[in-house]
N, C-alpha and C positions, 0 to 999 in steps of 0.2 A: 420275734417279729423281724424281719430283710426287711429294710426299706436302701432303693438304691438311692447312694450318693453321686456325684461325678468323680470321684475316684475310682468307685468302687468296679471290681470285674462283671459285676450282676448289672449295672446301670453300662457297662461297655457290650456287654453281650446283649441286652435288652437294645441299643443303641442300632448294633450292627443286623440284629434283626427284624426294628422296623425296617433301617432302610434297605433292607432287602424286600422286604413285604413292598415297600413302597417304587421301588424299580420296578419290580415285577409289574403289578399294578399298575403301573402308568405305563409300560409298555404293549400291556393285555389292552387295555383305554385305547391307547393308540391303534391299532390294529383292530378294536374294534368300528373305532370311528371311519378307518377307511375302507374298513369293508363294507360298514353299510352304506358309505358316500359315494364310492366306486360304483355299488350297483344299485341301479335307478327303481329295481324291483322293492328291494330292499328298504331301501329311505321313502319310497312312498306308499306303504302301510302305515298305518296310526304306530303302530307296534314302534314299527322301525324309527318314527321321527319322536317319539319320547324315549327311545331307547338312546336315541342320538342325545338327544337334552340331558339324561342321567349321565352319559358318557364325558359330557363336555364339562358339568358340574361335579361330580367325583374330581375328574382331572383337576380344577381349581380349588376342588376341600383340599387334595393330596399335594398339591404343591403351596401352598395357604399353610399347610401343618408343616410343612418346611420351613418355610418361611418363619413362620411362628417359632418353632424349637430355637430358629438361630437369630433371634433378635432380643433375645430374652433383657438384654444389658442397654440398650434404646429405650426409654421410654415411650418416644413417640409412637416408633415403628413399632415397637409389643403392644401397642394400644389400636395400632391400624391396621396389623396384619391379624390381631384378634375379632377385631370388628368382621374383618372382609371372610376369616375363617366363620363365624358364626353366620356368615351372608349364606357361603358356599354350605355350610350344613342345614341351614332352612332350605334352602334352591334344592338341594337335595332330596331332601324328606318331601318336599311340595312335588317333586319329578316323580319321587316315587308313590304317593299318593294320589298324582292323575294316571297312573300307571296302572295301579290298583283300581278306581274306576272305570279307567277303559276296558278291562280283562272283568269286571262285574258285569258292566254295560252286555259285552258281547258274547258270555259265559252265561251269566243266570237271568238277564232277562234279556232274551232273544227277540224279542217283536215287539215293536214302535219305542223304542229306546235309543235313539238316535240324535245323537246334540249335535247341529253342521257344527262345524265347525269347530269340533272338539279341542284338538291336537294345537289350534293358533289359540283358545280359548286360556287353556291350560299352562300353555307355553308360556302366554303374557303373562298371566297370575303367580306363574314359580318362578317367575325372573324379576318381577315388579316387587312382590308384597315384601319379599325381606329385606327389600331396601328399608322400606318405611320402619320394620321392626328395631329391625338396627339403628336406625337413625334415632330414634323413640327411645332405646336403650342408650343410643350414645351421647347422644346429646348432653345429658344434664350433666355427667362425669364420666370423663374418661377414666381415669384412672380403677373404674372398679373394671378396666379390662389389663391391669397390669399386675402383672405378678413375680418376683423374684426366679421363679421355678418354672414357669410357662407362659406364653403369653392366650390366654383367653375368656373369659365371659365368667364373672363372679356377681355373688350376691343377687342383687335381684336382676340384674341385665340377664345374666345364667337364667335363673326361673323364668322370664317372661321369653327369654328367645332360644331357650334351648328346650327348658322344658315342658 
């Protein structure tokens, strides 16, 4: 059994390969966000404006999991960049989730399926509700978001806001 240390060459090349993954990625984000901002076609389909809100939320999980690798030795701050990284990964899954019902909505059932105002609906509900979770999880103790090794969501905050 490998398990990387911080010494080890496995845990440095594992290192140099997220943040490759993760430039990359956040540059792909970028460029996606102005493309669809740039054109007016584009950002005003339903498609394009929850494509926008996953774009914008990735970008805060991927720099949040930065954030998080390098605070590990703060308490505070591994407690509060864990909190805001478990924010950005619900916002996420909730963007991709109305994303999945718009593409159900407009795919399988084609007539009278129509929620006005879907996209601002949607919008408000993956930006709102994981506040509440998080706060719900963080509240009583912080510290079940600290950990020596990473900073993120353990015990039962992890099951109720992750899983």
């Amino acid at each position: 059994k490998i398990e990387p240390t911080e010494d080890s060459p496995l845990a440095y090349t594992l290192g140099v390969v997220t943040y490759i993954g993760l430039i990359v990625s956040i540059v792909c984000l970028c460029i996606t966000i102005i493309s669809y901002l740039s054109s007016k076609k584009l950002r005003g389909s339903e498609h394009g404006q929850l494509l926008i809100n996953l774009c914008f939320a990735l970008m805060g999980l991927y720099i949040t999991f930065i954030v998080a690798i390098h605070s590990r030795t703060v308490t505070g701050l591994c407690a509060l960049s864990a909190a805001v990284l478990q924010y950005f990964f619900l916002v996420t899954f909730l963007v991709m989730a109305a994303e999945a019902i718009n593409l159900y909505m407009k795919l399988v059932i084609v007539l009278g399926a129509n929620i006005p105002h879907f996209v601002l609906k949607a919008t408000i509900i993956s930006w709102l509700t994981p506040i509440f979770i998080v706060l719900f999880c963080f509240a009583p103790n912080y510290k079940n978001y600290v950990s020596d090794h990473f900073c993120r969501a353990f015990n039962i905050p992890y099951y109720i806001g992750m899983v």
